[in-house]
C-alpha positions in Angstrom: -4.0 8.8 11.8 -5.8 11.6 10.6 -6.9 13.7 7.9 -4.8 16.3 6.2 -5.2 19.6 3.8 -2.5 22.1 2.9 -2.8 24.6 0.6 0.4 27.0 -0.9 -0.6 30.0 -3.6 2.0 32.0 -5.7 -0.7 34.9 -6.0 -4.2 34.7 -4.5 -5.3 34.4 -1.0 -6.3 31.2 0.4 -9.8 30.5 1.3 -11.5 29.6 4.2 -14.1 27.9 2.4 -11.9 26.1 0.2 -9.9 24.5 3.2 -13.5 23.4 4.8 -14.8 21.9 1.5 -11.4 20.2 1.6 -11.8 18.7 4.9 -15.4 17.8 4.6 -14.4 15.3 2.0 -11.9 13.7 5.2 -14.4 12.9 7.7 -14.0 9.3 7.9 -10.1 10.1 8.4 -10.7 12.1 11.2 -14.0 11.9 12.7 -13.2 13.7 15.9 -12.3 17.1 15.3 -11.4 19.3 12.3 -9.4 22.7 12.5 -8.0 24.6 10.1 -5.0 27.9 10.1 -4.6 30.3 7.5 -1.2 32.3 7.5 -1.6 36.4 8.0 -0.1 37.1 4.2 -2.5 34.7 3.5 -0.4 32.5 1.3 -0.1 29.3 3.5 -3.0 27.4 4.7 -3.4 23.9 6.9 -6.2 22.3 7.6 -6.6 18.5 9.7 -9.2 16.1 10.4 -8.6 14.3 13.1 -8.7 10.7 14.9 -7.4 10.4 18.2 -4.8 7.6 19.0 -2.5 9.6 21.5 -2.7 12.4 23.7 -6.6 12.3 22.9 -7.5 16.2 24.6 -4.9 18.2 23.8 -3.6 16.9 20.5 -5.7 19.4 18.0 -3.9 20.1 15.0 -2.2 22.6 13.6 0.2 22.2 15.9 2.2 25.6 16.2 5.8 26.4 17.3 6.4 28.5 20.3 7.4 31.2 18.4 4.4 30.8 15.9 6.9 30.8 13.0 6.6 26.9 12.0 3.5 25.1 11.6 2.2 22.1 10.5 -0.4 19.3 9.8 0.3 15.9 10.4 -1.3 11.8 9.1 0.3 8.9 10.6 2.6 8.1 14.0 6.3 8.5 15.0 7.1 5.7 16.9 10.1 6.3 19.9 8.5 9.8 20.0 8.9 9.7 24.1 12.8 9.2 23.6 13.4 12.4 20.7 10.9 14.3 23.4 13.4 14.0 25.7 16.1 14.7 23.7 14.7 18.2 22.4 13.5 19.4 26.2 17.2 18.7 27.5 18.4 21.5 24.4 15.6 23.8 25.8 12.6 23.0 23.4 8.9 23.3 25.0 6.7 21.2 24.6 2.8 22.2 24.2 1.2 19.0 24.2 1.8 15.2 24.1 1.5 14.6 21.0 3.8 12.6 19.2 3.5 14.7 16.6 4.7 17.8 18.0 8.1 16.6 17.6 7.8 17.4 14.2 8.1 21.1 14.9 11.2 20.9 17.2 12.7 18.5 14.7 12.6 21.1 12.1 13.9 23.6 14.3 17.0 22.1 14.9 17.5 20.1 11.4 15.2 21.9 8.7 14.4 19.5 6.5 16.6 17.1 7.4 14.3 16.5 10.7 13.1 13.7 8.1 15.9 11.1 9.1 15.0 11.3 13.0 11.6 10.4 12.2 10.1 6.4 12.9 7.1 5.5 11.7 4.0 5.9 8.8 3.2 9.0 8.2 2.8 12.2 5.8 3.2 16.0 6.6 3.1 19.6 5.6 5.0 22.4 7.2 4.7 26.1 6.6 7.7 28.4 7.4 6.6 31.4 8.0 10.2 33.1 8.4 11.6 31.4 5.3 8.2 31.6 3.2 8.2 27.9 2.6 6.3 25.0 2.5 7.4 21.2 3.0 5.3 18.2 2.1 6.8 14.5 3.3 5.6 11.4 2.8 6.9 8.4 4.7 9.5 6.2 3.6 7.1 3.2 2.0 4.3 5.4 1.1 1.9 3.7 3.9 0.2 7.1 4.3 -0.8 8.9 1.0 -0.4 12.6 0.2 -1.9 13.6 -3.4 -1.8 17.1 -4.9 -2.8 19.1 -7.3 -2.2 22.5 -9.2 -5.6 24.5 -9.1 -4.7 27.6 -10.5 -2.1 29.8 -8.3 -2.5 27.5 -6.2 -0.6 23.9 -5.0 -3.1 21.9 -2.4 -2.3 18.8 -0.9 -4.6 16.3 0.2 -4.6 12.8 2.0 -7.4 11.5 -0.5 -8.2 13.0 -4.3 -12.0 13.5 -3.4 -10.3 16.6 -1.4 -8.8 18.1 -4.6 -11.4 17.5 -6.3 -13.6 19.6 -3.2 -11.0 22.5 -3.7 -12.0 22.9 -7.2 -9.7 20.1 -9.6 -12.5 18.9 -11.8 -12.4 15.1 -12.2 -11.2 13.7 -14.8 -9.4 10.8 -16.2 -5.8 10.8 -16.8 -6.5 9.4 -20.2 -2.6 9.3 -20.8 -1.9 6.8 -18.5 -4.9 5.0 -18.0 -4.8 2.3 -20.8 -0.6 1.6 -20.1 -1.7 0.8 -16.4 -4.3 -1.2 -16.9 -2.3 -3.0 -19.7 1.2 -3.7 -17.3 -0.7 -3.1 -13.6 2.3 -0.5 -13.2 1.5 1.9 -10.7 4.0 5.2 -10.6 5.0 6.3 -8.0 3.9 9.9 -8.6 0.8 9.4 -10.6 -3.0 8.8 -10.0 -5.9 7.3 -12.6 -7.0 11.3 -12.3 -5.8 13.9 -14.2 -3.5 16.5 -12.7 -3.8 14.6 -9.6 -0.4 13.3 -8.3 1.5 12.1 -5.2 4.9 12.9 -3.3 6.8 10.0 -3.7 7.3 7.8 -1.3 11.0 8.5 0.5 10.6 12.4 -0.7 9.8 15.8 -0.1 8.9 18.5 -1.3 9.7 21.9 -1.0 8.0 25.2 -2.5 8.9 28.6 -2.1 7.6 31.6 -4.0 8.1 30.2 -7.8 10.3 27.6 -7.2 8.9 23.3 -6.4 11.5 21.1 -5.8 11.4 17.5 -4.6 14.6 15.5 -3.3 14.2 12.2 -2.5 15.7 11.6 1.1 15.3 7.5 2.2 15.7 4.4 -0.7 16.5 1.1 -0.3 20.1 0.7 -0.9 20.5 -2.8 -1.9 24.0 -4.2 -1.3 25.7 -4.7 -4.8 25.8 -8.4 -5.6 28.3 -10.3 -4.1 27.3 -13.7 -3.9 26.0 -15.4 -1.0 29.4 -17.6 0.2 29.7 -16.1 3.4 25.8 -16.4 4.3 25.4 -20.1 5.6 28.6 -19.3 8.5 25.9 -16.2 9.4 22.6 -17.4 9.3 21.7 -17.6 13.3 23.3 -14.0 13.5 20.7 -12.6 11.1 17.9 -14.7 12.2 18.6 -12.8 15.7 19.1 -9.9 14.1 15.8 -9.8 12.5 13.8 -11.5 15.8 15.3 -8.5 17.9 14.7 -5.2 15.2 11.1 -6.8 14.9 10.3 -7.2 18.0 11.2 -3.4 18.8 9.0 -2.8 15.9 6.0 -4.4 17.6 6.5 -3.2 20.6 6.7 0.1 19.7 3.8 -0.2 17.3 1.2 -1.5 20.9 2.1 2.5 21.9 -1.1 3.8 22.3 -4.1 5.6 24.4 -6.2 2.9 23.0 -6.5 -0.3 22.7 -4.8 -2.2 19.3 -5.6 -5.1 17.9 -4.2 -7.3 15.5 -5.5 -8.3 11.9 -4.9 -11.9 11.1 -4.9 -14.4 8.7 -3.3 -18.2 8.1 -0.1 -16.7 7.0 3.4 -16.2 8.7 3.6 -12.9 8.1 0.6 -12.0 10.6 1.0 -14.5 12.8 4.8 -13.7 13.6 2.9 -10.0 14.4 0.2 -11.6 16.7 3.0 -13.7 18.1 5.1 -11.1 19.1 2.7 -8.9 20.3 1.4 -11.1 22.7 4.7 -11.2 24.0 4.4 -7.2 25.2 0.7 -7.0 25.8 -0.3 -6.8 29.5 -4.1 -8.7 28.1 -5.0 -11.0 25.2 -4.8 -9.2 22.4 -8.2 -9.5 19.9 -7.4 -10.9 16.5 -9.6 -10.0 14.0 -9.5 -12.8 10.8 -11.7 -12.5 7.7 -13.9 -16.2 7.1 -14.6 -16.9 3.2 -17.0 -19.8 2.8 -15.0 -21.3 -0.2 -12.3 -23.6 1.2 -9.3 -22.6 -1.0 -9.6 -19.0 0.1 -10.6 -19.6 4.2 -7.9 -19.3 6.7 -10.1 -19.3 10.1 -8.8 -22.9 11.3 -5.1 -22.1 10.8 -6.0 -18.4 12.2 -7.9 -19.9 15.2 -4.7 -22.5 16.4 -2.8 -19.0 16.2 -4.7 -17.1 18.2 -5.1 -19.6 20.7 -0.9 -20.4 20.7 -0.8 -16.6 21.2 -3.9 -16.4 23.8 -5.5 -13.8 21.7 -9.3 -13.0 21.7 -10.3 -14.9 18.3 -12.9 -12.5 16.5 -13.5 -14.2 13.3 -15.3 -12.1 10.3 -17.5 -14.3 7.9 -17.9 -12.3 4.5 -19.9 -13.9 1.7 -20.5 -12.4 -1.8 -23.5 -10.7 -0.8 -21.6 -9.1 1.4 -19.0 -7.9 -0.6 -22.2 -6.5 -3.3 -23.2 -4.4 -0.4 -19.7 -3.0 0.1 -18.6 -3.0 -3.4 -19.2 1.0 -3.9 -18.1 2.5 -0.5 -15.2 0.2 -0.7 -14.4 2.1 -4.5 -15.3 5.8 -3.1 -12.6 5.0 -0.5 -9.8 3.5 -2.7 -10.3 6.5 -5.5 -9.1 3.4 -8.4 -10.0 0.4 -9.8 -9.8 -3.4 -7.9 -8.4 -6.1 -9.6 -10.2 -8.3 -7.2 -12.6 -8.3 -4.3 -10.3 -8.8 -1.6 -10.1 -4.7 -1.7 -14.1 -5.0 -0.6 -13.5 -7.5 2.3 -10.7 -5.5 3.7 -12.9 -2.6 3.9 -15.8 -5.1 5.6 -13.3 -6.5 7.9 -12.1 -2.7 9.2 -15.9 -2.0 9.8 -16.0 -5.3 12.2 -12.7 -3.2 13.9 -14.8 0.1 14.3 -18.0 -1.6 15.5 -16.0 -3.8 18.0 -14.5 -0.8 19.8 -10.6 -0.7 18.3 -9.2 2.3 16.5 -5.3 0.9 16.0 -4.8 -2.6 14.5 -1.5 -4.0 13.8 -0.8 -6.0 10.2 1.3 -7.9 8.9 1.7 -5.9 5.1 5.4 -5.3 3.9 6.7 -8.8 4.5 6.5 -10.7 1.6 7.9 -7.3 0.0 11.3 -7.0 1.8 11.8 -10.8 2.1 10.7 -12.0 -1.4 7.7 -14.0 -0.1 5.6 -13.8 -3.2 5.7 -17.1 -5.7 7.2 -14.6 -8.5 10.2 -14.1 -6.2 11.2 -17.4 -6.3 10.5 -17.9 -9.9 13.2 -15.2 -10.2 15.8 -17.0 -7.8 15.3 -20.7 -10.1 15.7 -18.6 -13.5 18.8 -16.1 -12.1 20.2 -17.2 -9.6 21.0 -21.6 -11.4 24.5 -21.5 -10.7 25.1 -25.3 -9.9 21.7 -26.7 -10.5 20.7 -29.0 -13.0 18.9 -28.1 -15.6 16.5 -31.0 -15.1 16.2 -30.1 -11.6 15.4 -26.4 -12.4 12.5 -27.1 -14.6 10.8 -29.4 -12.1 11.0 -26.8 -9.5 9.4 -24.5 -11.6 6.6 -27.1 -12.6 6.3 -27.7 -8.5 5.9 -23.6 -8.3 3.0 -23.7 -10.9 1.1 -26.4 -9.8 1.7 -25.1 -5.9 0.2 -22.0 -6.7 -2.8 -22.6 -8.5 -5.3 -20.0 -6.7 -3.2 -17.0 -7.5 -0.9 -18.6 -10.4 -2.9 -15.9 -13.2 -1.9 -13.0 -10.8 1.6 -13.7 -9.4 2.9 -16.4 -12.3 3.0 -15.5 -16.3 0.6 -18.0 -17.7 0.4 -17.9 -21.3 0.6 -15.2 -24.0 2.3 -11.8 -23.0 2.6 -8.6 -24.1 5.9 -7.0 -25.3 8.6 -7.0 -22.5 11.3 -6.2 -24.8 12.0 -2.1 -23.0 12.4 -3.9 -19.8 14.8 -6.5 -21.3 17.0 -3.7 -22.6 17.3 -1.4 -19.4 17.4 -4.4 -17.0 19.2 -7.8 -19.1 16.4 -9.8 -17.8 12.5 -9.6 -17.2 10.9 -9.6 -13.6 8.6 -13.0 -13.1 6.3 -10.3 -11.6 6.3 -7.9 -14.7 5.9 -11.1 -17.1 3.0 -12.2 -14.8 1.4 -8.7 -15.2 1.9 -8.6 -19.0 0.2 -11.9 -19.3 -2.8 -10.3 -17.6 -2.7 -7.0 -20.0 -2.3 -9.6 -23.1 -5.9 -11.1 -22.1 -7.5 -7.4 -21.4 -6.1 -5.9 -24.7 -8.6 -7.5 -27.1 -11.1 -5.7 -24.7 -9.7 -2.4 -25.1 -11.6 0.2 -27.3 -10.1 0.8 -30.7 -9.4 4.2 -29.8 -7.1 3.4 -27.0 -5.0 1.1 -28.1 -2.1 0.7 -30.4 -3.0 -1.3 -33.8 1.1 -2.7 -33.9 1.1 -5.9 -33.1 4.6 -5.4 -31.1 3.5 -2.2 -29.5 5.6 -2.0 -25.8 3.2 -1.1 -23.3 6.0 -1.5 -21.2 8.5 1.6 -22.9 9.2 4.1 -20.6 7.9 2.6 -17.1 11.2 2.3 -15.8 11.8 6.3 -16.5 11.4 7.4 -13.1 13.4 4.3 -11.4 16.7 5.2 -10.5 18.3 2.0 -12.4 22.1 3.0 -12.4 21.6 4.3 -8.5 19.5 1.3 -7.1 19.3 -1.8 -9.7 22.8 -2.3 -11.6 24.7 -4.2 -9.9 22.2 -6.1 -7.6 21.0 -9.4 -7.1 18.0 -10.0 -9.5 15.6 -10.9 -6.5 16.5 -7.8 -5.0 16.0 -6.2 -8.1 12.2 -7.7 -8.3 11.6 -6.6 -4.9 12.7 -3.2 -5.7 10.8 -2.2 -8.7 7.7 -4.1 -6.7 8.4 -1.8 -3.3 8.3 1.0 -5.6 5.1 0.3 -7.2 2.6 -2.1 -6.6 3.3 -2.0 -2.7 2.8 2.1 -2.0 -0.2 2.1 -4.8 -1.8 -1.1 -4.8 -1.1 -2.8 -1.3 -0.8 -0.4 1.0 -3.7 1.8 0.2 -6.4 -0.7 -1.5 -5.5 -3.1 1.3 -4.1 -0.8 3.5 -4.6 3.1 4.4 -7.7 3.7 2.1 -10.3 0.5 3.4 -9.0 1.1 7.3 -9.3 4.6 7.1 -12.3 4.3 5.4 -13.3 3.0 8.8 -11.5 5.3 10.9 -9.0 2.6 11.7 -5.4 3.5 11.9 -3.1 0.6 11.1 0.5 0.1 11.9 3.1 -2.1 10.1 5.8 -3.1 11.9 7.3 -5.0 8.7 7.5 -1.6 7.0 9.2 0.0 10.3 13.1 1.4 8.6 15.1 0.0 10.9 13.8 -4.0 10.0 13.9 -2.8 6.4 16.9 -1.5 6.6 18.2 -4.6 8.3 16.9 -7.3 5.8 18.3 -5.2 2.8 21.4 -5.6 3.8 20.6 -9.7 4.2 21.9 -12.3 1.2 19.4 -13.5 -1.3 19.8 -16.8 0.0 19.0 -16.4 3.5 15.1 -14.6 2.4 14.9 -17.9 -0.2 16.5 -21.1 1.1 15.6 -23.4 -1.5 12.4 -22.8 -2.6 11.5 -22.0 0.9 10.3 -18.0 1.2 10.9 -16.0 4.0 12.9 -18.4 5.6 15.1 -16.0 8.2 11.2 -14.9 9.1 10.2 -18.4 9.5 13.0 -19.1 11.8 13.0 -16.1 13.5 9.3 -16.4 14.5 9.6 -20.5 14.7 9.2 -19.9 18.9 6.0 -17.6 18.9 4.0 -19.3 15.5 2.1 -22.6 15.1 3.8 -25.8 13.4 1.1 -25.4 10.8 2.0 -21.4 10.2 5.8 -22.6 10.3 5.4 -25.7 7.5 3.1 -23.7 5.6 4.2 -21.9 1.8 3.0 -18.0 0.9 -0.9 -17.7 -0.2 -1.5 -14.6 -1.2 -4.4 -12.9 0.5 -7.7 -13.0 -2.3 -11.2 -13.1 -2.0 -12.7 -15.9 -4.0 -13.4 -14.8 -7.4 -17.0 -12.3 -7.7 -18.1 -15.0 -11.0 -17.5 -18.0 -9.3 -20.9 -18.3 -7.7 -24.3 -17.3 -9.6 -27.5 -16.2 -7.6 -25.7 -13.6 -5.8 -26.0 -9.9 -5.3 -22.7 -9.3 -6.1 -23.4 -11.3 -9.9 -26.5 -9.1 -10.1 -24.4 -5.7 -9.2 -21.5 -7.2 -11.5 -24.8 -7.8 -14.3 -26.5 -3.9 -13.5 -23.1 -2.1 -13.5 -21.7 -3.6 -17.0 -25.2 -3.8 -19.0 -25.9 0.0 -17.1 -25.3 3.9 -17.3 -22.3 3.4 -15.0 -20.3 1.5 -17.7 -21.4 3.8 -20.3 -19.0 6.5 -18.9 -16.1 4.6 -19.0 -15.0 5.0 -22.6 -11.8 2.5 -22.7 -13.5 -0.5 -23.0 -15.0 -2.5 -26.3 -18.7 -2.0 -24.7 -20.6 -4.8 -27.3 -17.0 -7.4 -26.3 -18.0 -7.5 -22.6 -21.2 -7.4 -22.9 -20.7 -10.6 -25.1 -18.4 -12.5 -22.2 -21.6 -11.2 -19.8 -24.3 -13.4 -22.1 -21.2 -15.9 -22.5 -20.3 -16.1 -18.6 -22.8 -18.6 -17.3 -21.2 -21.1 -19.8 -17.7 -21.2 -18.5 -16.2 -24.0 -17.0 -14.5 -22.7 -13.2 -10.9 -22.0 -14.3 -11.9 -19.6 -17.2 -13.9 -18.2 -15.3 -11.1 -17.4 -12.9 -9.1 -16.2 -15.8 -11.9 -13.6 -16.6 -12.6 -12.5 -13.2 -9.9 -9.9 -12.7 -11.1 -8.2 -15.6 -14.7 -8.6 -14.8 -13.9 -6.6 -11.5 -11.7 -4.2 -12.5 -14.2 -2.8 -15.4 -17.3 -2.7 -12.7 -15.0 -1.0 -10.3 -13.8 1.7 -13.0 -17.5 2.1 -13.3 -18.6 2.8 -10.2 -15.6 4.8 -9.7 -16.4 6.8 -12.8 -20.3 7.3 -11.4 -19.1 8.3 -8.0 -17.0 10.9 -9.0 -18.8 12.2 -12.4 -15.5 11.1 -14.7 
């Protein structure tokens, strides 16, 4: 994993010192070595931060063509690299280094752009051809590495994190625009940022610009069977629970690949447990498992972790993280994710990549993508009881979803719809129905919107927050037709995972710690594989994940097996007073950092502040999530001068 700049102009030269500038901002992405190439018409420039993972002397970037025609910059790992090596050197190619990224190069020499469909793995590049005049910017198929640009006059720039943009000369700003809609319906775009003129490559795409001309194509989606039923699925459940044991373990075992050590992150859940459990299986040592400790009960998964690691005979490495902790990492943690935090578990992610560094590790393995592909979140399975009744009671139906509520009571204000909601009725239209996830997040955005500022906010009582989110889905190409679950996961995949999980739990707090991880969940072959899997097998009954569960039954615990999705959270920043992270939450809101942001009704929270102390535990959990995401937009707005 590394650091990457890229820089196309229509007109002027590219700078030398704007590349550097760029790259400065990317240290913590690649703190051992930073290079940069500038093309001779001076049109083209690359520039790369590097960490080292694989071929750690002679793996400097920009890597160059043999002919010193194609060149490029590369963030992330291609996995099987050894095998498409091979494959290129018996056509004639020559190699320079052993890199897997080199393959990149020969790739495109024999495909073009098309090179994208040999490629395994997380990643994001740019390529200049100097014989055609072009430059290419991919992003991997998920979005698990980011890559942002920006128009800065003549010039397009690339970037692996906004704070580089904003080093080449994009002045910050807010995208005022989308900023209230977002915070309203937690819909993340796929191409947009919370900055102005800041935007992202897609994930699945790429782009290509020539002299005059962008264009972006997307090249990798989904492809959700169209709904047949599930008849057929009971006479083939033991072929896809092999199916998905065997393309997962390949996953993993291509994911330990590496000229230094990995570890594994993990937690009480199935998702990395089944990781550690597999892995064990390949490793040649015990693997170290690194698990975050809160002190609150309802949110601490170290005994479950611990019987894991010690089924797997793993090196247990628990991380204790207390709010005081989190006050102390609360501002790094936002300078690193470049948006706002709904919740603290952003903060403890970012503490628990630190323990990584400290320890020694630069790879760690996780267990992200899961509940994505195999409709493991509670709002999945709200879905299945509402859409998919045929030949249930009625009676029965309802009690399920009273069992779902009351089973999910930590995250039931995030991943269930609990009380009021805003407008849904755009989303009715386009799709016939309502995701349980999209009425969740409207719930949430009907509880902010009497703390929006007057200026920001519609005065109709039905305004649709929601109108026009779905304009950049492709719902003819990938929704009609499909099972609503798959649906769900789709327009969740889409946005929330790239922008929310993936890079505030993901790319953007390990990075931030020099820390490369690897999901094998999100590896296209086990994705592609589970897509093509009925509803019923991912949800059998109201159990989640349950071709996972049985798949991994031989390498998990009993207790890991038995036990139902909680979604990863850090107890809630009001819940305990006397803390530093009360007093930052206290200084932020009543201080100069909140005066910058200028969305919010200033004298309303700073009337639930004085009110706060009086609130019984469960509203306080209801005002939490707001609470932390108006400190973070804060601190994000002092850090970068919004």
């Amino acid at each position: 994993m590394c650091g990457i700049v890229a820089l196309f102009s229509d007109r002027d030269p590219i700078s030398h010192n704007v590349i550097v500038s760029a790259l400065d901002t990317l240290h913590h992405r690649g703190p051992d070595g930073r290079q940069h190439w500038i093309s001779p018409t001076g049109e083209a420039g690359l520039g790369h931060a590097r960490l080292s993972i694989i071929d750690l002397e002679n793996g400097t970037q920009p890597l160059h063509s043999e002919d010193n025609q194609v060149h490029v910059v590369v963030n992330g790992e291609f996995y099987d690299f050894e095998r498409i090596r091979q494959d290129l050197e018996s056509r004639g190619h020559r190699f320079r280094t052993c890199s897997d990224s080199e393959i990149v190069l020969h790739l495109y020499e024999e495909y073009g752009v098309h090179c994208v469909h040999h490629l395994r793995g997380e990643f994001a590049f740019v390529l200049w051809d100097q014989r055609q005049r072009r430059m290419i910017a991919v992003r991997d198929r998920f979005g698990i590495k980011p890559l942002f640009y920006a128009q800065i006059g003549s010039t397009t720039v690339f970037a692996s994190e906004a704070k580089a943009l904003f080093a080449a000369g994009l002045p910050a700003q807010w995208d005022r625009e989308q900023f209230i809609p977002r915070a309203l319906t937690t819909w993340y775009a796929p191409d947009r940022s919370v900055f102005n003129g800041v935007h992202q490559v897609p994930p699945g795409h790429h782009m290509i610009l020539s002299q005059g001309n962008r264009r972006t194509t997307r090249y990798w989606d989904f492809d959700y069977p169209i709904d047949a039923g599930d008849a057929s699925s009971k006479n083939n459940q033991g072929e896809y629970i092999e199916q998905l044991r065997s393309v997962l373990d390949q996953a993993v075992r291509l994911r330990l690949r590496a000229d230094v050590p990995v570890a594994c992150y993990l937690s009480g859940g199935l998702d990395s447990c089944t990781i550690l459990g597999l892995a064990a299986r390949h490793a040649t040592t015990p693997v170290r498992a690194f698990t975050l400790s809160f002190s609150d009960p309802a949110y601490d998964e170290q005994a479950i972790a611990r019987e894991m690691a010690d089924k797997a005979n793993a090196q247990f490495t628990p991380i204790s993280v207390t709010a005081n902790d989190i006050a102390d990492d609360f501002s790094k943690a936002i300078w690193h994710a470049e948006q706002p935090f709904a919740n603290a578990h952003g903060v403890a992610k970012y503490t628990l990549s630190r323990a990584v560094k400290n320890a020694g590790y630069r790879v760690v393995l996780t267990g992200e993508g899961s509940d994505e592909i195999l409709a493991g979140y509670p709002h999945f399975r709200r879905d299945m009881l509402l859409y998919n009744r045929q030949g249930q009671a009625p009676e029965i139906i309802e009690q399920l979803l009273k069992d779902l509520n009351d089973g999910n009571a930590v995250s039931k204000k995030i991943m269930l719809p609990e009380g009021d909601s805003l407008s849904l009725g755009s989303i009715r239209s386009v799709l016939g129905y309502v995701p349980s996830w999209m009425e969740a997040c409207s719930t949430v955005g009907f509880a902010l919107l009497p703390f929006i500022a007057k200026d920001f906010v519609s005065q109709s009582s039905n305004h649709d927050y929601f109108f026009g989110l779905l304009d950049s889905i492709d719902v003819q190409g990938q929704l009609h037709g499909r099972a609503p679950v798959n649906q769900s996961s789709y327009l969740w995949s889409k946005t929330m995972l790239p922008n929310y999980i993936l890079s505030m739990l993901g790319d953007r707090m390990e990075m931030g710690n020099s820390v490369e991880g690897r999901i094998p969940f999100l590896d296209h072959h086990v994705v592609e594989a589970v897509c093509k899997m009925p509803v019923s097998i991912k949800i059998n009954g109201m159990t989640e994940k349950y071709v996972l569960r049985e798949a991994a039954k031989p390498f998990i615990t009993s207790t890991v097996y038995q036990r139902q999705k909680h979604p990863f959270l850090a107890p809630p920043a009001t819940f305990e007073d006397n803390t530093r992270l009360c007093d930052l939450m206290q200084s932020v809101l009543r201080g100069s950092a909140f005066q910058r942001v200028p969305f919010y009704d200033h004298k309303k929270i700073l009337g639930l502040l004085d009110h706060l102390p009086k609130l019984p535990p469960a509203q306080r959990n209801r005002v939490d999530p707001l609470l932390i995401s108006i400190m973070s937009t804060s601190l994000l707005a002092e850090q970068f001068g919004l």
